[in-house]
C-alpha positions in Angstrom: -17.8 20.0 9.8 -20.5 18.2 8.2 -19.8 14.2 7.7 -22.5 13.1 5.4 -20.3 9.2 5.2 -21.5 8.6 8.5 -24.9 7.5 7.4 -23.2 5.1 5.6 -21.2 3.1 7.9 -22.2 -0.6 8.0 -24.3 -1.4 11.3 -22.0 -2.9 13.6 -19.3 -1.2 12.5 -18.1 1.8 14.7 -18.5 5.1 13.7 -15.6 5.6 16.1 -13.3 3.8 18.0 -10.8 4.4 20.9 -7.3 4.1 20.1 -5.2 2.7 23.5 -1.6 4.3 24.1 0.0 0.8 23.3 2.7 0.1 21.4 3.6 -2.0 18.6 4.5 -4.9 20.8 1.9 -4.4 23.4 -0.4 -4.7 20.2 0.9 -8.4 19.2 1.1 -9.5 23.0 -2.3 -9.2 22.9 -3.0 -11.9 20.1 -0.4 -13.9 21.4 -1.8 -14.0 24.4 -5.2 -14.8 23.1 -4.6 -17.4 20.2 -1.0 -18.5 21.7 -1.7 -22.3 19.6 -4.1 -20.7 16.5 -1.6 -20.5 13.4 0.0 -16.8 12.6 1.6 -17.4 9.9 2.3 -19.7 6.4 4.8 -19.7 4.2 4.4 -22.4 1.4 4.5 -25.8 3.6 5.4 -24.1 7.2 3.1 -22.4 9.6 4.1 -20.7 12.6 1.5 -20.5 15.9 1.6 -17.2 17.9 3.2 -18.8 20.6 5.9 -20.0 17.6 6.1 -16.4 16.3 6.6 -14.7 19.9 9.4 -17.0 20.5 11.4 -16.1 17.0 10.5 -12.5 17.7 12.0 -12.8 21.3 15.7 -14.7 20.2 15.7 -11.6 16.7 15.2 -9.0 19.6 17.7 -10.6 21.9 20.5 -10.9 18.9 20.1 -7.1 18.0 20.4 -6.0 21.4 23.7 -8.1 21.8 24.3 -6.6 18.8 23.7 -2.7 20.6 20.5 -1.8 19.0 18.5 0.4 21.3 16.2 2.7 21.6 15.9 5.0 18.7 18.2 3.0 16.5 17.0 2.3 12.9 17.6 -1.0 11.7 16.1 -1.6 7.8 14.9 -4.5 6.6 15.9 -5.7 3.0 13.7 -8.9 2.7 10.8 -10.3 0.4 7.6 -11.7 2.2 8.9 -14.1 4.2 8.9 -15.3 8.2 12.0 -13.9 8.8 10.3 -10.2 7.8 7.6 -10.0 10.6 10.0 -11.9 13.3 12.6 -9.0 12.3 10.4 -6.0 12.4 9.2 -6.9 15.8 12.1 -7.9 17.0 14.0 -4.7 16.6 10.8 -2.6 17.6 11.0 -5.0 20.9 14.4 -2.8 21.3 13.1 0.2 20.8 14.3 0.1 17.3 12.8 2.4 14.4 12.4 0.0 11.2 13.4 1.5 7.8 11.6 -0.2 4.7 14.0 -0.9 1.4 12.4 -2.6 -1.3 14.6 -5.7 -2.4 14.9 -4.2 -5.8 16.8 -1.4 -4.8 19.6 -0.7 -6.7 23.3 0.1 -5.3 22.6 4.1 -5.4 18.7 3.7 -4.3 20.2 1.7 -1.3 22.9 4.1 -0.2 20.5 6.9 -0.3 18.2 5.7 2.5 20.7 3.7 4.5 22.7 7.1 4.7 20.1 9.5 4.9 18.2 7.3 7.7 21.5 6.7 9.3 20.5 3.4 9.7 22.9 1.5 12.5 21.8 -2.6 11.4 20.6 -4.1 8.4 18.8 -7.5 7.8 19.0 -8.3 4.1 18.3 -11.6 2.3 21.6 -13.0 1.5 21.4 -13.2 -2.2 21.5 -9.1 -2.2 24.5 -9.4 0.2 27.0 -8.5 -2.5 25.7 -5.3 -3.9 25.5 -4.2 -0.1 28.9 -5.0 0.2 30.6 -3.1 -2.6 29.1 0.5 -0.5 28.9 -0.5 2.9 32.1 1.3 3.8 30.0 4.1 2.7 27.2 3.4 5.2 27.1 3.8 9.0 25.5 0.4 9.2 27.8 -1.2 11.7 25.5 -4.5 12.1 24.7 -6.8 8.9 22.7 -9.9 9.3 22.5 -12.5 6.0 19.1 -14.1 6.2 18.8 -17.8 4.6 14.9 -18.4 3.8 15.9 -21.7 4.9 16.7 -21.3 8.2 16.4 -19.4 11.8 19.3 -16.6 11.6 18.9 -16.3 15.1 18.7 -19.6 16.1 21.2 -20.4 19.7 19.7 -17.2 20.8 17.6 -17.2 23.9 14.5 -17.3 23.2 13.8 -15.3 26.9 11.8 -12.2 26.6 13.5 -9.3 26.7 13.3 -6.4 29.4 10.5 -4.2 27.9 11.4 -0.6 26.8 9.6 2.3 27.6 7.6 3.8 24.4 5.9 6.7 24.0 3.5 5.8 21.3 2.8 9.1 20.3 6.1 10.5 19.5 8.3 7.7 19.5 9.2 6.4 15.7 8.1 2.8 15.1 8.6 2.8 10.9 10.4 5.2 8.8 8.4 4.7 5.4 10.3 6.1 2.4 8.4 7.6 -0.5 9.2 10.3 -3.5 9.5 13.8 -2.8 9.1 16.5 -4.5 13.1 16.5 -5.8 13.2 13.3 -6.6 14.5 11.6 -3.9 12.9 9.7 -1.3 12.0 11.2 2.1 11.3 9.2 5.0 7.4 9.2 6.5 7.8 9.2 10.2 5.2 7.0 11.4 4.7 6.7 15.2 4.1 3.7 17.3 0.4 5.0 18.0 -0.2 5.8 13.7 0.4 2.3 13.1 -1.8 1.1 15.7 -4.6 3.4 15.2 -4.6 3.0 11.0 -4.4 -0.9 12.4 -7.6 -0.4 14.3 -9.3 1.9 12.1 -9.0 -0.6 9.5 -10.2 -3.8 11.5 -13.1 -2.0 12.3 -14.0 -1.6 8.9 -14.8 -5.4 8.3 -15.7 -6.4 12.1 -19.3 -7.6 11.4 -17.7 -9.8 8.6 -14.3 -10.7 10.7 -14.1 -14.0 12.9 -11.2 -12.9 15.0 -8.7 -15.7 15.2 -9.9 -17.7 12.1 -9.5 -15.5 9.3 -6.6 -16.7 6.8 -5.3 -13.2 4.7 -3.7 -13.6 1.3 -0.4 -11.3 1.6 1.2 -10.8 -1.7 1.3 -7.1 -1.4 4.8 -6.5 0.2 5.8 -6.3 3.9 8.0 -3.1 3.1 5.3 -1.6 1.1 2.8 0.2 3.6 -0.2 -1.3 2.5 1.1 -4.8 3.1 2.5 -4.0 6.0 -0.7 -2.3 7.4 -3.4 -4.1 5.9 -1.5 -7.5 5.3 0.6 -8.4 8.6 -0.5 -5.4 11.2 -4.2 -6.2 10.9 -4.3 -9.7 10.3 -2.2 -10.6 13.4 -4.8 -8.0 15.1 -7.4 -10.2 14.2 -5.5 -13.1 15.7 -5.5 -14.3 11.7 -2.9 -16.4 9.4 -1.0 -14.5 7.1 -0.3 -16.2 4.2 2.6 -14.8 2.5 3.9 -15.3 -0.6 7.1 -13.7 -1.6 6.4 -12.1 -4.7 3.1 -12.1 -7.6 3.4 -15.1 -9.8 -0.2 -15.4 -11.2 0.2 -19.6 -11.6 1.9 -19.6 -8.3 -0.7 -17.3 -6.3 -3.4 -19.6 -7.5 -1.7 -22.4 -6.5 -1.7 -20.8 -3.0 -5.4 -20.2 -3.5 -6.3 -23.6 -3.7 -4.2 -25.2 -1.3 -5.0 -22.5 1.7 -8.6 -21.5 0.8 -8.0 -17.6 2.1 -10.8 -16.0 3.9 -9.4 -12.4 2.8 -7.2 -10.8 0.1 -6.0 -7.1 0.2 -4.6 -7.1 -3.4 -3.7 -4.0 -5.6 -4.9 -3.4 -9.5 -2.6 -5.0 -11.3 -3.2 -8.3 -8.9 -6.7 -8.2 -9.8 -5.9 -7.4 -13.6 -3.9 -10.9 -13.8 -6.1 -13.3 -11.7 -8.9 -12.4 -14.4 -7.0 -12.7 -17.3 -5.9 -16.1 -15.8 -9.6 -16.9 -14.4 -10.1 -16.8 -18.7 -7.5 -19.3 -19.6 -8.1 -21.4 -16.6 -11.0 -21.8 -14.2 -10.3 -21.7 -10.3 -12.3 -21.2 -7.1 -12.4 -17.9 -5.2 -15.6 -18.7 -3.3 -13.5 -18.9 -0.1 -12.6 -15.2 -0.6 -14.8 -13.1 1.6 -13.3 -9.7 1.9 -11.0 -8.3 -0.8 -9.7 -4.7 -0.8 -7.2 -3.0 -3.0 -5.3 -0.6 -2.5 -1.9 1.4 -3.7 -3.5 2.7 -6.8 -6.9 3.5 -8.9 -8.8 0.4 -9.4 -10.3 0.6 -13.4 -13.4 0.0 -13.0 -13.9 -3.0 -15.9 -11.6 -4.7 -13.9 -13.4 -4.2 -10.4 -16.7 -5.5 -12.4 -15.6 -7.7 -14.2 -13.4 -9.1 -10.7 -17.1 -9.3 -8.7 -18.5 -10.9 -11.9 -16.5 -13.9 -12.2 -16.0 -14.6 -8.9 -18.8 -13.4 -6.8 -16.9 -11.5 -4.3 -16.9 -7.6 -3.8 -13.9 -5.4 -3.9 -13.7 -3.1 -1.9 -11.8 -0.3 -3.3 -10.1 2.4 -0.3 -7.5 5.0 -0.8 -4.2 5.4 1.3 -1.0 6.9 1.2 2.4 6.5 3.0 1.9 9.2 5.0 -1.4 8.2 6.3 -0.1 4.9 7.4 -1.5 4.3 4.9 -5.6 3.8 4.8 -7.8 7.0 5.3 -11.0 5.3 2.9 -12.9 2.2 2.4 -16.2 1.3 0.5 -17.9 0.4 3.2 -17.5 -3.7 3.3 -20.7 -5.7 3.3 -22.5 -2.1 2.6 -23.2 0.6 0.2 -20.6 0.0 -2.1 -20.3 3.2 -5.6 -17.8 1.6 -8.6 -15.2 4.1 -9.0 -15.2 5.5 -5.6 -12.5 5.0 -2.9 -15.4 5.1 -0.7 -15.4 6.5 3.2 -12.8 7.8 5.5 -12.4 5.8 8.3 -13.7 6.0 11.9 -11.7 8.7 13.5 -10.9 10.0 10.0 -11.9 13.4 8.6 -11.9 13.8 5.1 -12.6 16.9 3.1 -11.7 18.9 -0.8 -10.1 22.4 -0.9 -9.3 24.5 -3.5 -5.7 23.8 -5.1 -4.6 27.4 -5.1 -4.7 28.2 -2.0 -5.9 24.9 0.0 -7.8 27.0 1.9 -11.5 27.2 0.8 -13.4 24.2 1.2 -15.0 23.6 -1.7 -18.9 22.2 -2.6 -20.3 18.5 -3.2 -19.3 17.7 -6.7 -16.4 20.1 -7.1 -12.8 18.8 -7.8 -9.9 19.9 -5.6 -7.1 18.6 -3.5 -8.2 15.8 -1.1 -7.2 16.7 2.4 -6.9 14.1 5.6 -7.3 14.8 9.5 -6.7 11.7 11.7 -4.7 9.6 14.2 -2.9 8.0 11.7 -1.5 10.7 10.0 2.5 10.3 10.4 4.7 12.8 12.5 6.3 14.4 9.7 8.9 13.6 7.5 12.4 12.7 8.4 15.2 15.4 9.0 13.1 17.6 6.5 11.1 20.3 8.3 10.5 22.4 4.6 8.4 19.0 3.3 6.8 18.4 6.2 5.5 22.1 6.6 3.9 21.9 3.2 2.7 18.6 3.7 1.0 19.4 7.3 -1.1 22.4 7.7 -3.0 23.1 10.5 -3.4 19.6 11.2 -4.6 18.7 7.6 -2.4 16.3 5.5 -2.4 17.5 2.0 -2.4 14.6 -0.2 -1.6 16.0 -3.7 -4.6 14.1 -4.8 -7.2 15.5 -6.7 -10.8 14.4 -5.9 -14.2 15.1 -5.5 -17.0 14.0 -2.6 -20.8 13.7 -3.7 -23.7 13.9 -1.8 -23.3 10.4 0.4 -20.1 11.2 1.3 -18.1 9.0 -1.0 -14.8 10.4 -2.5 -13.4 10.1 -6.1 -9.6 10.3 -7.0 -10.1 11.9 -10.5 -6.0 12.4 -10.5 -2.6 13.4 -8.8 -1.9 17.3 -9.2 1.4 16.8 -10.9 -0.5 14.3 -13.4 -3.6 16.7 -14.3 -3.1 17.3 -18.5 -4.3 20.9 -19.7 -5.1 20.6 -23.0 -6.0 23.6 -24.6 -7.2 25.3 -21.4 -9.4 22.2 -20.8 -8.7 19.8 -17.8 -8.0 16.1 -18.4 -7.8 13.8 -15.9 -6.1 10.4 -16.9 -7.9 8.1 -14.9 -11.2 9.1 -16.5 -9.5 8.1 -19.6 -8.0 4.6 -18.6 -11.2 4.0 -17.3 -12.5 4.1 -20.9 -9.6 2.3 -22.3 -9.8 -0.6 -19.7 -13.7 -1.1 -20.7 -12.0 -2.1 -24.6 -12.4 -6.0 -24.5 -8.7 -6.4 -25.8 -7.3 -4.0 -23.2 -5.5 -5.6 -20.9 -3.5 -2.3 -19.2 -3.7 1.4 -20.0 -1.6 4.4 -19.0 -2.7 8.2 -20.1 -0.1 11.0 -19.5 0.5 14.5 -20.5 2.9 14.9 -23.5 4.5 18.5 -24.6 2.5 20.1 -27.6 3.1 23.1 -29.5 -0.4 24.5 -30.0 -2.7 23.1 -26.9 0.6 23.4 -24.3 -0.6 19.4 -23.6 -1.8 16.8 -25.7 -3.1 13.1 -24.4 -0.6 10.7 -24.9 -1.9 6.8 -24.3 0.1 4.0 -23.8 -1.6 0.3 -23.8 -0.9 -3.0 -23.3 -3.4 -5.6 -25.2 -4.6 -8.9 -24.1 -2.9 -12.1 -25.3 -4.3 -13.4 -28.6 -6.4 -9.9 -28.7 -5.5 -7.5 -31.6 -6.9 -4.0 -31.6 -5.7 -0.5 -34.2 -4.6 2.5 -32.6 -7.6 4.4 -35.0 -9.9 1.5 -33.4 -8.9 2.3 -29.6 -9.2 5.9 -30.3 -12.4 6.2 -32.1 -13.8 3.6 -28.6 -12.5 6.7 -26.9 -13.8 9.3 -29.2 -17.5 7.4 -28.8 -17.4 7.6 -25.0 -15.4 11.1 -24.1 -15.2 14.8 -24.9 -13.2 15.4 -27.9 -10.3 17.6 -26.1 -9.9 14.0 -23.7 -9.4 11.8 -26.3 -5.7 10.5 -26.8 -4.1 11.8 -30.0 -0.9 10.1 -29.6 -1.6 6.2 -28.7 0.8 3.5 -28.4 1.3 0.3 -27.8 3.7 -2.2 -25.6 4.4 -5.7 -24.4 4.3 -4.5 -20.6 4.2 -1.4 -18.3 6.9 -0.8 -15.5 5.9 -1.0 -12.2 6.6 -0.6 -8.5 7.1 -3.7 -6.7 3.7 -3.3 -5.4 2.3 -3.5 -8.7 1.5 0.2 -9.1 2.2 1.6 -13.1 5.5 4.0 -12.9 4.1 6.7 -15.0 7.1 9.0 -14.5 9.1 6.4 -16.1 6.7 6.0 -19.3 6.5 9.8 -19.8 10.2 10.6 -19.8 10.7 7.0 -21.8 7.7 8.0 -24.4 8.6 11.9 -24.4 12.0 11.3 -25.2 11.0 9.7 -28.2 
C-alpha cells in the first residue's frame, strides 16, 4: 500500500523501528540500570530515583506473591496518580500478574462489573474508597485487598530482594486488561499484551527522539495512570526515556500551575479540556510555559481555537495524535518539531499502517479526501477483547482494527477525525459531522466549551442540537451563537436547538460524555 506520511517523518526520526521480545519489566530494568541515581519520579515534595523505584517495585512484587499472585492472575488497581500506582503495576506484572485499570470514580455497580467479569484475584485501592468496596466484596472473587495510605509504603517490612523472574511470552501473554464501552453498554476488557505496550511505548518515543534528552526530560502527568493514554504516553514512555514523571493526582488548574512553576516540565501530554483551562487561566493570570518543549494531546478532538490560541500564548506546539484503547493506545502524531496541519491527528506511527474504508462494507479502500471508517494495522494493536470472541471478531478483521472513527487522509498523508460513526447526525439526508461544528463554536470569543449531537426530529429524521458552556464574565444569545454559525457553515449544519450550561460532564480524563448530554438534553 502506498504510505504517502513517510515523506513527512522528521529527520532523525525512524521511519521504522525494531520492537525487542522484552517484557514489561525487562523494559524498566533497562532505565534502571542506566539512570539507577537520575530521579523517576515526583509527587509534590518527594522524588523517587530509579534505584528508589526498583526497590518499592521489588518489596509490592514480593507482598503479592506472599499473597499467591502468579502468573496470569489479575490484580486491578483503584488509585489516583500517585507513587504507590507505578510501584503497584510493576510489581504485580513482576509476578506475572495481568493489571486491570478502574477509575477511582467508579461507582459500587461500575466496580462489581469489571472486578467480576475480569475475575480479578487482588485489588489495591486507595483507602478512602475502601468502604464502598466493602459493602460487595462478598460478591467479588477478590480474595486479596490491599488499603493504600498516600502517606506511606504499604509494603514497607517487605524484602526488598528481587524476585525470581517469570517467564513471559510478550506476545501472547496479558500485561493490562484496559476496560472501555462496548457496543451494549457495558465495558469490555482490551487485552493488551506485554509486547503492545512496549511497542506503542517505543513507537511513541521515537516520535520525539531528535527533541528527547534521554534521562533528563521531566513529563507533566496529570492525565491518569488507569487511563491508557497516561499510562502509555505519561509513565511507560517517560521512564523509557529514563525521564521524571511528575504526577499530580488529579486536574486542578491553580494547582497544575503551581506544579508548573515549581518543576519547570520539559514535556506535557495533556488532553482538550487541560489545554481549554490553562488558557482561560493564562487570561486571568500570567505564568511561564517556556520550559515546555513537547506537548501532545490526546483522548479526544483538540478544537482548533484552542490548539491556536494554546501555541499563541505560550510559544509551544501541540502536537495533536489520535489513539484508542485498543491500540494501546497511539496509532498518530503530528510530526513533532515537523510539518505540523491544525485539525489533523497527524501520521501513524513507525510500524503503523493507517488507511479509510468504506463504512458499509469496510472493504473498499477509499480515495484521498474521501470520508470513511479509519482502519489501523500495527504491533500495538491489542489481542482482542476479554472472554468476548463476537466483539473481538468485528473489531479485528484480517488484521485491521476497525476503529468506529470516521476520517479522511489528504494528499500528505495526514488523517482527520471528522466523527465517531455512532455520532454522525443525518439531517435531512445531509451528513453532519459535530466536530466540524464545535470547531466553529469554539472560534466564538465567549465560548469556552461546545458539544453538538444528534436530537430526534419529525421532519429531517435529525436535527443539530448544541450545547455550550460560555466563558466567565462573557455573555453571548443563543440567536447570536447561531447566526456566528450560520455565517461560517452550510445551512442544514447549523444548530437549531442551542443551549446553554454551567459545565459539561466528563470522563475522568477530561474527555466530554456526550452520551450522557444527549439522553439528559433529549429527555427534555
Amino acid at each position: 500500500m502506498e504510505r504517502p506520511w513517510m515523506q513527512h517523518i522528521v529527520e532523525g526520526n525512524p521511519k521504522e523501528i525494531e520492537i525487542p521480545d522484552i517484557s514489561l519489566t525487562q523494559l524498566l530494568d533497562q532505565s534502571i540500570q542506566s539512570y539507577p541515581h537520575h530521579i523517576a519520579m515526583t509527587f509534590f515534595d518527594k522524588s523517587y530515583t530509579y534505584s528508589e523505584l526498583a526497590e518499592r517495585i521489588n518489596k509490592a512484587a514480593n507482598l503479592f506473591a506472599s499473597e499467591g499472585v502468579g502468573k496470569g492472575d489479575r490484580v486491578a488497581l483503584m488509585l489516583p496518580n500517585c507513587p504507590q500506582y507505578p510501584i503497584s503495576f510493576y510489581g504485580a506484572i513482576a509476578c506475572g500478574a495481568t493489571i486491570v485499570q478502574l477509575n477511582p470514580m467508579f461507582q459500587s455497580a461500575e466496580l462489581l462489573h469489571i472486578l467480576n467479569d475480569s475475575e480479578a484475584k487482588a485489588l489495591v485501592i486507595l483507602d478512602r474508597l475502601l468502604p464502598m468496596f466493602e459493602s460487595i466484596k462478598d460478591q467479588t472473587s477478590v480474595s486479596t485487598v490491599i488499603s493504600v495510605d498516600l502517606s506511606s509504603d504499604y509494603a514497607e517490612g517487605v524484602s526488598s530482594e528481587r524476585p525470581s523472574e517469570i517467564a513471559i511470552d510478550p506476545a501472547t501473554d496479558v500485561a493490562v486488561l484496559q476496560y472501555t464501552g462496548g457496543t451494549t453498554g457495558l465495558p469490555k476488557g482490551a487485552m493488551l499484551t506485554h509486547r503492545n505496550i512496549a511497542a506503542n511505548t517505543l513507537q511513541s518515543a521515537a516520535t520525539t527522539r531528535v527533541q528527547t534528552e534521554k534521562g533528563k526530560e521531566r513529563v507533566l502527568t496529570i492525565s491518569p495512570l488507569f487511563h491508557v493514554y497516561g499510562m502509555t504516553s505519561g509513565m511507560s514512555v517517560t521512564f523509557y526515556n529514563g525521564g521524571n514523571m511528575i504526577l499530580v493526582p488529579k486536574f486542578d488548574v491553580e494547582q497544575v500551575v503551581n506544579v508548573i512553576e515549581q518543576t519547570r516540565p520539559t514535556a506535557f501530554p495533556g488532553v482538550p479540556t487541560m489545554y481549554i483551562a490553562l488558557i482561560d487561566y493564562y487570561k486571568k493570570k500570567k505564568f511561564d510555559l517556556s520550559c515546555l518543549s513537547s506537548c501532545t494531546s490526546g483522548s479526544a478532538p483538540l478544537p482548533l481555537e484552542v490548539l491556536n490560541r494554546f501555541n499563541e500564548v505560550t510559544g509551544t506546539t501541540v502536537a495533536e495524535g489520535y489513539g484508542l484503547s485498543e491500540a494501546s493506545p497511539v496509532t498518530h502524531r503530528n510530526p513533532v518539531g515537523g510539518l505540523q496541519k491544525n485539525g489533523s491527528i497527524g501520521i501513524p506511527l513507525p510500524n503503523t499502517d493507517a488507511k479509510i474504508v468504506d463504512v458499509a462494507t469496510g472493504q473498499q479502500s477509499l480515495p484521498v479526501g474521501e470520508v470513511g471508517e479509519l482502519i489501523i494495522q500495527g504491533p500495538q494493536v491489542m489481542k482482542g477483547y476479554w472472554n468476548n470472541p463476537e466483539e473481538t471478531a468485528q473489531a479485528i478483521r484480517d488484521g485491521w482494527l476497525f476503529t468506529g472513527d470516521l476520517a479522511k487522509m489528504d494528499e500528505d498523508g495526514f488523517f482527520y477525525i471528522v466523527g465517531r460513526k455512532k455520532e454522525m447526525i443525518l439531517a435531512s439526508g445531509f451528513n453532519v459531522y459535530p466536530i466540524e461544528v464545535e470547531n466553529v463554536l469554539y472560534s466564538h470569543p465567549a465560548v469556552l466549551e461546545a458539544a453538538v449531537f444528534g436530537a430526534p426530529d419529525e421532519y429531517r429524521g435529525e436535527t443539530v442540537r448544541a450545547v455550550v458552556v460560555l466563558k466567565e464574565g462573557q455573555q453571548a444569545t443563543e440567536q447570536e451563537l447561531m447566526e456566528f454559525c450560520r455565517s461560517q457553515l452550510s445551512a442544514y449544519k447549523v444548530p437549531t436547538d442551542l443551549l446553554f450550561a454551567d459545565e459539561l460532564p466528563k470522563t475522568a480524563v477530561g474527555k466530554i460524555l456526550k452520551r450522557a448530554l444527549k439522553e439528559h438534553y433529549t429527555a427534555r
